[in-house]
C-alpha positions in Angstrom: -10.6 5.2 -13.6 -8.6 7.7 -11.8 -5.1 7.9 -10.8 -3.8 10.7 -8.3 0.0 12.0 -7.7 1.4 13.3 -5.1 3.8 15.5 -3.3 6.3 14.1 -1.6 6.2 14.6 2.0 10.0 12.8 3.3 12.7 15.4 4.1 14.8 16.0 1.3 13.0 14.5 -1.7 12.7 16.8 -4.3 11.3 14.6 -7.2 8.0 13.7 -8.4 6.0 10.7 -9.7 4.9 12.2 -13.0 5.7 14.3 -15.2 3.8 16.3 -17.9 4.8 13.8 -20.8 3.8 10.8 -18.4 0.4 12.5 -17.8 -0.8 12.6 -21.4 0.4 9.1 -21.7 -1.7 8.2 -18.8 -4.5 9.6 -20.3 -4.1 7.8 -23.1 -4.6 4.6 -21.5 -8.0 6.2 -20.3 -7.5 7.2 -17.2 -8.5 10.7 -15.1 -5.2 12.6 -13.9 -5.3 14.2 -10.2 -1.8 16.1 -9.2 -2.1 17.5 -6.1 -0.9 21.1 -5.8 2.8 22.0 -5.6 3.9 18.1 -6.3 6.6 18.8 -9.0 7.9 22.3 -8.0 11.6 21.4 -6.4 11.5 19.4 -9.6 10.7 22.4 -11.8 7.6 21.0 -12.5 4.7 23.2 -11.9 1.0 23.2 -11.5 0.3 25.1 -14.8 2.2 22.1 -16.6 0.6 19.8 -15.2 -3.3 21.4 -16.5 -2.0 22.2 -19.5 -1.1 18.1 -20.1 -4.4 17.7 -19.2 -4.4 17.0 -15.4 -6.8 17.9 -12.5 -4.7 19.9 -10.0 -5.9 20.0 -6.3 -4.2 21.1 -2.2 -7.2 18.1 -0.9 -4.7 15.2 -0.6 -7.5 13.3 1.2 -10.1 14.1 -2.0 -7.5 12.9 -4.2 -6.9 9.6 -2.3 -10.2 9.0 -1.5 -11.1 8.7 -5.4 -8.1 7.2 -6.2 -8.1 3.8 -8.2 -4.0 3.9 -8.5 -1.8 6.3 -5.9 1.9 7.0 -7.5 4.4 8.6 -5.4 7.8 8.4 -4.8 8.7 7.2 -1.6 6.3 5.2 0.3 3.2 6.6 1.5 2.3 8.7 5.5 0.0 6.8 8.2 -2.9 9.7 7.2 -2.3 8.9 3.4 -2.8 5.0 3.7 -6.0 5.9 5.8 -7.7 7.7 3.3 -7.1 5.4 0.3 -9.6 2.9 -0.6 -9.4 -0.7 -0.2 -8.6 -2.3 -3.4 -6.4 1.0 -4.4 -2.8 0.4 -6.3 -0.4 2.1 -4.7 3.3 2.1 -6.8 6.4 3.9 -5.1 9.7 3.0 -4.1 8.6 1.4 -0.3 12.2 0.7 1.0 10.6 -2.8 1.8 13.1 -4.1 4.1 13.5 -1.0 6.2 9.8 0.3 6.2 8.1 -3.3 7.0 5.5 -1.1 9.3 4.5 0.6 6.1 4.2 -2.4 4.1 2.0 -3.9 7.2 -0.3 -1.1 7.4 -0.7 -1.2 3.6 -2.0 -4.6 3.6 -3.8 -4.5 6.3 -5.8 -1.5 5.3 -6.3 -3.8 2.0 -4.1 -1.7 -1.1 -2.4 -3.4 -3.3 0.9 -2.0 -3.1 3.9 -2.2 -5.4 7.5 -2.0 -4.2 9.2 -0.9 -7.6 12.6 -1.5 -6.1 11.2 -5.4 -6.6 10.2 -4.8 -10.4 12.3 -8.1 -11.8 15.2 -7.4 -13.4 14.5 -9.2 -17.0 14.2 -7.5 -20.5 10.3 -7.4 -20.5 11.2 -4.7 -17.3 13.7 -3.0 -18.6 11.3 0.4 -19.1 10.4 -0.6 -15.2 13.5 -0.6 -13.4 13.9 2.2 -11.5 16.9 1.0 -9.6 19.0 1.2 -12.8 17.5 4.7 -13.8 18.2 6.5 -10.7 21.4 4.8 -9.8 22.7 5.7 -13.2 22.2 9.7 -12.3 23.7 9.2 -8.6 26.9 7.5 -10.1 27.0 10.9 -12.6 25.9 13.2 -9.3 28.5 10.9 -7.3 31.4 12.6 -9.4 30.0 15.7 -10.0 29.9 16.6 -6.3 33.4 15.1 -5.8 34.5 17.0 -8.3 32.5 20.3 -7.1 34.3 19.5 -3.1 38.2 18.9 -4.4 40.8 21.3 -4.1 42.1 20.9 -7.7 41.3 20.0 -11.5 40.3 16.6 -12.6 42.0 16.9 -16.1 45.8 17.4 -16.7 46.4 20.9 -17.4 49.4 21.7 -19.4 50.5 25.5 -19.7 53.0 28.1 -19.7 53.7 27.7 -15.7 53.8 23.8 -16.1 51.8 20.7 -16.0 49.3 20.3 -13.4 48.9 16.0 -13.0 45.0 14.7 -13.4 43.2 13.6 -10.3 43.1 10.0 -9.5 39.5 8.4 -9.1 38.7 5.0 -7.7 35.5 3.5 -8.3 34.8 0.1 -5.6 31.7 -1.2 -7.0 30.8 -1.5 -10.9 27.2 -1.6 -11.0 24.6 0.9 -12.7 26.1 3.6 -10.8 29.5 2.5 -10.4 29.8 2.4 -13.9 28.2 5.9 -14.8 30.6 7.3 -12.3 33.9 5.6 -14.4 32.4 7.2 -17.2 31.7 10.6 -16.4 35.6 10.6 -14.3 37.0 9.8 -17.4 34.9 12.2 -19.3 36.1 14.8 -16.9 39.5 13.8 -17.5 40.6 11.7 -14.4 42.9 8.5 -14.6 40.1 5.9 -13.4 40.5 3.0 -11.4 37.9 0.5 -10.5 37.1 -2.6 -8.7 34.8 -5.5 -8.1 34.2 -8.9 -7.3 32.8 -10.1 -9.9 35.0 -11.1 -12.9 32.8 -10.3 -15.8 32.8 -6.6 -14.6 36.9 -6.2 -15.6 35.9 -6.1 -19.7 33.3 -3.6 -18.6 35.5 -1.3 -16.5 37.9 -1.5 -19.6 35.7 -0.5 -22.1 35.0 2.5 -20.3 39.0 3.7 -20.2 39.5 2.6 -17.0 42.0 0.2 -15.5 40.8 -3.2 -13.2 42.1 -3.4 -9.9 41.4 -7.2 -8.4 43.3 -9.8 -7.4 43.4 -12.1 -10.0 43.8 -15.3 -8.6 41.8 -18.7 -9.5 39.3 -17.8 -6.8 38.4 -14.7 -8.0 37.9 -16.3 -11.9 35.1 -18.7 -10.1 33.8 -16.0 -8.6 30.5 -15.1 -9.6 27.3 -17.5 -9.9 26.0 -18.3 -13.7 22.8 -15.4 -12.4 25.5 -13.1 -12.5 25.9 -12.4 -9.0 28.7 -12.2 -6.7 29.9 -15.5 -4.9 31.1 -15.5 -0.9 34.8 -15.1 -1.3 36.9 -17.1 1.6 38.9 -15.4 4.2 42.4 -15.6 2.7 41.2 -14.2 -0.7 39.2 -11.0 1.3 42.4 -10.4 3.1 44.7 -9.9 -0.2 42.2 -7.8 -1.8 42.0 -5.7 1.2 45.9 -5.4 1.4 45.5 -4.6 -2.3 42.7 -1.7 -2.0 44.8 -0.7 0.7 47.9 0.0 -1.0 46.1 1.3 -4.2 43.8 4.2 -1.9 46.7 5.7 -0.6 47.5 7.1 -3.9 44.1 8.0 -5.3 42.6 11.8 -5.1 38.7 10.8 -5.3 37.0 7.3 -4.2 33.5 6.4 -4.9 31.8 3.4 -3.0 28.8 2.2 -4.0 28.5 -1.6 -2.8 24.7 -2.1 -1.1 23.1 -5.3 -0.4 19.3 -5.6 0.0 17.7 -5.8 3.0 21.1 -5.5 4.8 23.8 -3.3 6.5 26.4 -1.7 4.4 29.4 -3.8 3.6 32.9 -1.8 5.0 35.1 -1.0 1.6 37.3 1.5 2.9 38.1 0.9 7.2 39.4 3.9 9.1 43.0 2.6 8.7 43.0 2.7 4.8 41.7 6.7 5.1 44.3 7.5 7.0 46.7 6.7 4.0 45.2 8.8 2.2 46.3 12.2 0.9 44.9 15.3 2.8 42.1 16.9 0.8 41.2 13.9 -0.7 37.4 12.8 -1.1 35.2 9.7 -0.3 32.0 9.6 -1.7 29.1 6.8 -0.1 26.8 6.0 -2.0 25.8 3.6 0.7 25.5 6.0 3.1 21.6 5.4 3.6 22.4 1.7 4.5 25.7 2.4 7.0 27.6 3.4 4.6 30.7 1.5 3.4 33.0 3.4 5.2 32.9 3.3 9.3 33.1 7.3 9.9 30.3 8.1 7.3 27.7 10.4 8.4 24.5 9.8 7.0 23.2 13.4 5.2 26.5 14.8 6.1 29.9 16.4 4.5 32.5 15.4 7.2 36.0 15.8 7.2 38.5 13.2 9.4 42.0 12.6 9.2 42.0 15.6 6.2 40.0 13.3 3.8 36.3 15.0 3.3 33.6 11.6 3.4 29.9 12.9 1.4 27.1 10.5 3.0 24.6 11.9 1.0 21.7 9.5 0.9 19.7 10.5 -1.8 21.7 11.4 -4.4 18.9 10.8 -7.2 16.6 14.3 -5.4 19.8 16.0 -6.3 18.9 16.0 -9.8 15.5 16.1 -9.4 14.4 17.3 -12.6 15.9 14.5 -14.7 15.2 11.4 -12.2 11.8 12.4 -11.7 11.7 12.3 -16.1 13.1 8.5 -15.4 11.3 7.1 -12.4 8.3 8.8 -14.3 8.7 7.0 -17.4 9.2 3.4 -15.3 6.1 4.3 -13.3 4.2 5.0 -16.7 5.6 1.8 -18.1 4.1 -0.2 -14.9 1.1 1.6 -15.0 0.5 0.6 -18.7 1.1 -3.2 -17.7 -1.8 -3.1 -15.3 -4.3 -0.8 -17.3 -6.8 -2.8 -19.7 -6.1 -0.2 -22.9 -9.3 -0.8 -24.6 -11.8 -0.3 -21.7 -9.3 2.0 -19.1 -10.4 -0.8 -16.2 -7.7 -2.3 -13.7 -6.4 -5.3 -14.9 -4.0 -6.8 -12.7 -2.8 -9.9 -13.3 -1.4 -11.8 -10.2 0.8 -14.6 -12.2 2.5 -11.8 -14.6 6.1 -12.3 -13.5 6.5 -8.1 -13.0 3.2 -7.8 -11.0 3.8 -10.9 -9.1 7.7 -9.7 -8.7 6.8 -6.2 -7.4 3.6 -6.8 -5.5 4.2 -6.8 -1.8 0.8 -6.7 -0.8 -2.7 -7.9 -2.4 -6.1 -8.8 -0.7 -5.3 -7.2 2.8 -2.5 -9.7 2.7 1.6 -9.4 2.4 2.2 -11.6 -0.7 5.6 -10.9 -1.2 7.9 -14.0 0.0 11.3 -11.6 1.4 8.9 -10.0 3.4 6.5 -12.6 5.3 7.3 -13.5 8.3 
């Protein structure tokens, strides 16, 4: 059976699919490895690697897909790739489901089945799988990093001869994989770190860390999270005093990173125009929602702005930024996959539609779209 990789074709996407450690771990579940030429070069990856883990490397993308039995990319797959797959073909990638339903539609109706990893279920069977968590635990590091790179002075309190030069204050609004990557790696880099969220179990989390919980506290906010772990509507009055909190709080921070998203929809607003106006001049707002509006109202997608004197990064792809290390990752949770729908004794496809991670990621099967968020 034969799997091909390819190159990524979407402006500004620097990783890859595999890597040379995932290719002789394909191989060892029996399967023929196709790379096409150039794939893994902005990841530092090149073609020589690639043979010398055993790999076939060809520039004929429509060869490759053509004899394909399993297609890996990274993001989802061009109108000219999906035409030269064959039907039955598995086709694994991160397919922005909500936001690319023409791609999803053209998949199934073409007859691949294609796998949304951003739908890989988040139990402990999936852990290896989860490519949300991998990636978003690099961008919450890459978040601080390029904060860090963009302000005007040191994160860490600098005591010399000359006098003491006070450590930068960092805000984290949003303690999730990334949110709490970026608490760490502040307070690596010597910052005093705030953070916040609504859900209560997060406070023990952001403490461990070093960092201090900023929240209202109230009996509201102690119900506020479902026994799945996930964030509860909170009622008018109780959004209001948090806001009037955050808003008091941002006007003495240095750095804040945002990272609240929500599936399928627009960007919640964190931080309004009103609250970055408080704020210090040469301070720095990092979106890490910037792909989905952003959670502030003046960020620019793929853009460093400055307004009112506070510098907003909309990056929205911070993970390609550190290619070389995410593409290691997402390789390993595409490996992982790959190895849950491989027979390893005979090397056949062996897909089995009520395993709770194929049916969970599958989006399309059969010339059909099988996953229920996305029929209509």
């Amino acid at each position: 059976m034969k799997l091909a990789v390819l190159k990524e074709r979407r402006a500004g996407e620097a990783r890859v699919a595999a890597t040379p450690e995932t290719v002789k771990k394909l191989k060892g579940l029996g399967l023929d490895i196709a790379v096409e030429s150039g794939a893994g070069e902005k990841a530092q990856i090149f073609d020589n690697d690639y043979i010398a883990a055993g790999a076939i490397v060809s520039p004929d993308r429509t060869t490759l897909l053509g004899d394909a039995d399993i297609v890996l990319k990274v993001r989802g797959p061009e109108a000219d790739e999906i035409a030269a797959m064959k039907k039955g073909a598995v086709y694994a990638s991160l397919l922005a489901p909500y936001s690319e339903k023409d791609v999803i539609a053209k998949l199934g109706a073409h007859g691949v089945n294609a796998f949304a990893m951003e739908f890989i279920p988040r139990i402990s069977r999936a852990q290896s799988m989860d490519v949300l968590s991998s990636q978003a635990n690099l961008a919450g590091y890459k978040a601080v990093i390029d904060a860090c790179a963009q302000f005007g002075r040191a994160f860490p309190m600098m005591m010399t001869a000359a006098g003491t030069i006070a450590p930068a204050r960092v805000f984290i609004m949003g303690v999730g994989v990334a949110g709490l990557q970026a608490i760490a790696t502040a307070r690596r880099l010597g910052a005093i770190v705030t953070a916040t969220d609504v859900r209560p179990a997060t406070k023990e989390q952001v403490v461990s860390l070093g960092a201090s919980f900023v929240a209202v506290e109230d009996d509201e906010f102690k119900q506020a999270e479902t026994t799945a772990g996930y964030a509860k509507p909170m009622s008018a009055e109780y959004q209001a005093k948090q806001a009037a909190l955050t808003a008091e709080h941002i006007k003495k921070q240095d750095i804040v990173i945002t990272t609240a998203l929500i599936p399928g929809r627009k960007a919640p607003v964190l931080v309004t125009e009103e609250m970055i106006k408080t704020m210090k001049p040469g301070s720095v707002i990092v979106d890490l929602a910037a792909e989905q509006g952003g959670n502030t109202p003046l960020t620019k997608a793929d853009e460093v702005t400055t307004v009112h004197g506070v510098t907003i990064m909309g990056y929205t792809n911070l993970p390609a930024r550190l290619a070389c290390d995410t593409s290691s990752l997402y390789a390993r949770n595409l490996f992982n996959f790959v190895a849950l729908i491989v027979d390893k004794k005979t090397g056949a496809l062996a897909l089995n539609w009520e395993d709770e991670i194929v049916k969970g990621a599958g989006v399309t099967r059969d010339g059909e779209i099988v996953h229920p968020s996305l029929k209509a």
